[in-house]
C-alpha positions in Angstrom: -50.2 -36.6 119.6 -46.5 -35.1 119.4 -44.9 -36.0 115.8 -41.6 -36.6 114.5 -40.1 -33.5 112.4 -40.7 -35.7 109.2 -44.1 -35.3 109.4 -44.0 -31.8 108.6 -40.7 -31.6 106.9 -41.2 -34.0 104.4 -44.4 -32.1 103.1 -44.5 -29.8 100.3 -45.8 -26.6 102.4 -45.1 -23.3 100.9 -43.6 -22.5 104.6 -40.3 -24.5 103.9 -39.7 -21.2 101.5 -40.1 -18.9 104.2 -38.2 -20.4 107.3 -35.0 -22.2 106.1 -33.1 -19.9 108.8 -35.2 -21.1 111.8 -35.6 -24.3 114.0 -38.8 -27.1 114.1 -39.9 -27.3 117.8 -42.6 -29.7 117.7 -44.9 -31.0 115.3 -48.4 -32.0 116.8 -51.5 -34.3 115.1 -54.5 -32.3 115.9 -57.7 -34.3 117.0 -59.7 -33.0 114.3 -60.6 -35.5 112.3 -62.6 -34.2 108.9 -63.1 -34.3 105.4 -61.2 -32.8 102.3 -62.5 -29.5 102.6 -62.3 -28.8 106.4 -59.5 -26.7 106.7 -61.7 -23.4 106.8 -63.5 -24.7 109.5 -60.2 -25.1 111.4 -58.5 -22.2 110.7 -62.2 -20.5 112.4 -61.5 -23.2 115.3 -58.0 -21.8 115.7 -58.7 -17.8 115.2 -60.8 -17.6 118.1 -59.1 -20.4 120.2 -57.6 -18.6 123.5 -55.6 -21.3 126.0 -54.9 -18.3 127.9 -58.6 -18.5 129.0 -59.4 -22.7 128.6 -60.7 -24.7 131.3 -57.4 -25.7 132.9 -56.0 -23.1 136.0 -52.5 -24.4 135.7 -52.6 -23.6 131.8 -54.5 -20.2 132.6 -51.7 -19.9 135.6 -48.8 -20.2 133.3 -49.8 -17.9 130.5 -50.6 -15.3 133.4 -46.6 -15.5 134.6 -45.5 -15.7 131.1 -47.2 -12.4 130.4 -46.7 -10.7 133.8 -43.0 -11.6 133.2 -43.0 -10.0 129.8 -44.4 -7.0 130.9 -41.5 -6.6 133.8 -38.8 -7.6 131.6 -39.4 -6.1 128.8 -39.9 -8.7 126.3 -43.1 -7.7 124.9 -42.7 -4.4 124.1 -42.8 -2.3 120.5 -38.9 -2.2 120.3 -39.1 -5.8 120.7 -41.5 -7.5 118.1 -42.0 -7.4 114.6 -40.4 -4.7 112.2 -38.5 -3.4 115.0 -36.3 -6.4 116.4 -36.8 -8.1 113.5 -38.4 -8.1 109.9 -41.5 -9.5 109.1 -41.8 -12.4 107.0 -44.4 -11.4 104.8 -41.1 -9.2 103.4 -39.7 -13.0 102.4 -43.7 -14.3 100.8 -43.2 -14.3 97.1 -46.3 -12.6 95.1 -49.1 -15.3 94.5 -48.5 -15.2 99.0 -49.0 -11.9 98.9 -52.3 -12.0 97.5 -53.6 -14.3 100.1 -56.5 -13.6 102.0 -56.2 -12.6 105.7 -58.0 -14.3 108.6 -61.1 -12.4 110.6 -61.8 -12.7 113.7 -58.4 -14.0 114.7 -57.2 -11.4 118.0 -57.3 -14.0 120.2 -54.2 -15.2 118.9 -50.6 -13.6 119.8 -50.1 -14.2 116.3 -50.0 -12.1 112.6 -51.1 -13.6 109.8 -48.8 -14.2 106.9 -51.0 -16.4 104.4 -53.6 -18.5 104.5 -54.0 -21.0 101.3 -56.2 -24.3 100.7 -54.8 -26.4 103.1 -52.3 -24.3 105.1 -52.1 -21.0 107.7 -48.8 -19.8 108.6 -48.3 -16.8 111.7 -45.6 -15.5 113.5 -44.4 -13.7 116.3 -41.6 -11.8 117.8 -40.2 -10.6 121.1 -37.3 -10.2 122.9 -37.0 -14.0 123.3 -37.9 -15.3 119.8 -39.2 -15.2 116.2 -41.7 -17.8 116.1 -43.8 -19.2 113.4 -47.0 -21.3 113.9 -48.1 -23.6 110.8 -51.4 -25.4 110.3 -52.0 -27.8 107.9 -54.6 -30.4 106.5 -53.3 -33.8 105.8 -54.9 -37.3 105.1 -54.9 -39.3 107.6 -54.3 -42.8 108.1 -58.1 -44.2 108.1 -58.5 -42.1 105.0 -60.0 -38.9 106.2 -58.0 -35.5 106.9 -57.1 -33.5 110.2 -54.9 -30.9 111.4 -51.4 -30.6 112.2 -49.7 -28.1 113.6 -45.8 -27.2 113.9 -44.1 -24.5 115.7 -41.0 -23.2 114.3 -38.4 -20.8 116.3 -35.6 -18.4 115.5 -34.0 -17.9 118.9 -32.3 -14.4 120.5 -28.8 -15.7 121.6 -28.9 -16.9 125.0 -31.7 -15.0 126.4 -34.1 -17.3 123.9 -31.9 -20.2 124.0 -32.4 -20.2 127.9 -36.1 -19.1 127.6 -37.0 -22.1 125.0 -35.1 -24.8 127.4 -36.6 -23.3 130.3 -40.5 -23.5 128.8 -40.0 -26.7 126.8 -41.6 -29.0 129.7 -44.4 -26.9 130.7 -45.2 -26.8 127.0 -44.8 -30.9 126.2 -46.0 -31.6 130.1 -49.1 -29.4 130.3 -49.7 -26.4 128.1 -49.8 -28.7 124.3 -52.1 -31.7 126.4 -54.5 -29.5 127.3 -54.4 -27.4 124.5 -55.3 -30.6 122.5 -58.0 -31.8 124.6 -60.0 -28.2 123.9 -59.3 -27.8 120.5 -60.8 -31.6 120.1 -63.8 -30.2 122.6 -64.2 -27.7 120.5 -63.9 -29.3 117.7 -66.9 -31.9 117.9 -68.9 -29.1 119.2 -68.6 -27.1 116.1 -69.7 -30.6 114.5 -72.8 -30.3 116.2 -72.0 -33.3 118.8 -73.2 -33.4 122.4 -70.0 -31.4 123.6 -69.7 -28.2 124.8 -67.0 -25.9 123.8 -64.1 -24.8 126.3 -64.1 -21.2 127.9 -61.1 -20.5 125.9 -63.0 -20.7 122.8 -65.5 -18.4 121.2 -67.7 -19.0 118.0 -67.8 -16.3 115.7 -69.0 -16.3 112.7 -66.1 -16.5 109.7 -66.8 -15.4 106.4 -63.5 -16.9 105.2 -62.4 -17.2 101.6 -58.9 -19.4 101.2 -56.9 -18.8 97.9 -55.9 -21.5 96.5 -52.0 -21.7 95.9 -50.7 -21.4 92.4 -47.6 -23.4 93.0 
């Protein structure tokens, strides 16, 4: 379920330090419903979740163009992502950040990892088009239990990411974020053991994670 932006704005996430200079895109409710200290087992969820590879050919069709048109434009490239067109933001993370632990296992993401603390994972991404951020976190919910949520923040290129953002945005609220949510909540309940099995796009590995606890 989409979210307004005070849903993740109005939370005290150590992101907010990180990403004053770029723009909320969506904020999403993730289907996976939990207890206080299920975060870890969503941040495995998400590390090895691919929508590239799900269940859905139109999804699987559109990251396929996406990437294919990348490759021919350019927009992918070394000169074009992180520490090249732009800085990383782990140069902005302030030192009890820095000390986070990293996330295993996580390459089938388009993502880096900046931090991962109790109840939040922060990535980003660059490319010719954009400098995007993706933020999990783990909030109560309203029957008293927890789940995920997850925004998207972006910094856009002048108007070749101004156009590329306005040209994606309903292929992204239409099809790509529905289905996405649909497999992670697959996945989900079949990490909880129920009579469900996971989505193509997802593979279970085992984790090993450790998440630091913030000192704020």
């Amino acid at each position: 379920m989409r979210l307004p932006s005070t849903a993740h704005t109005s939370k005290p996430w150590r992101i907010h330090e990180l990403t004053s200079d770029f723009q909320l895109e969506d904020v999403w409710a993730l289907p996976t419903a939990g207890g206080p200290d299920d975060f870890t087992r969503l941040v495995a969820l998400m590390a090895a979740f691919d929508p590239a590879k799900g269940s859905s050919s139109v999804v699987r069709a559109l990251f396929a163009i996406r990437w294919k048109a990348g490759e021919l434009l350019g927009w992918d490239g070394p000169d074009s992502g992180l520490g090249s067109r732009v800085p990383t933001l782990r140069d902005r993370l302030p030192a009890d950040l820095l000390e986070t632990t990293s996330v295993p296992n996580s390459d089938a993401l388009p993502f880096t990892s900046l931090y991962l603390i109790e109840n939040e994972w922060a990535l980003e991404i660059a490319n010719r088009t954009v400098h995007g951020v993706l933020h999990l976190g783990w909030v109560p919910d309203e029957t008293g239990g927890y789940r995920g949520q997850m925004a998207v923040l972006v910094k856009r290129n002048g108007l070749l990411g101004a156009g590329y953002m306005a040209a994606i945005g309903p292929f992204r609220h239409l099809l790509v974020y529905p289905v996405m949510m649909r497999e992670i909540e697959r996945a989900w309940r079949a990490r909880a053991g129920e009579p469900t099995s996971a989505p193509c796009g997802t593979r279970t590995r085992p984790t090993g994670l450790k998440v630091r606890r913030s000192t704020r």
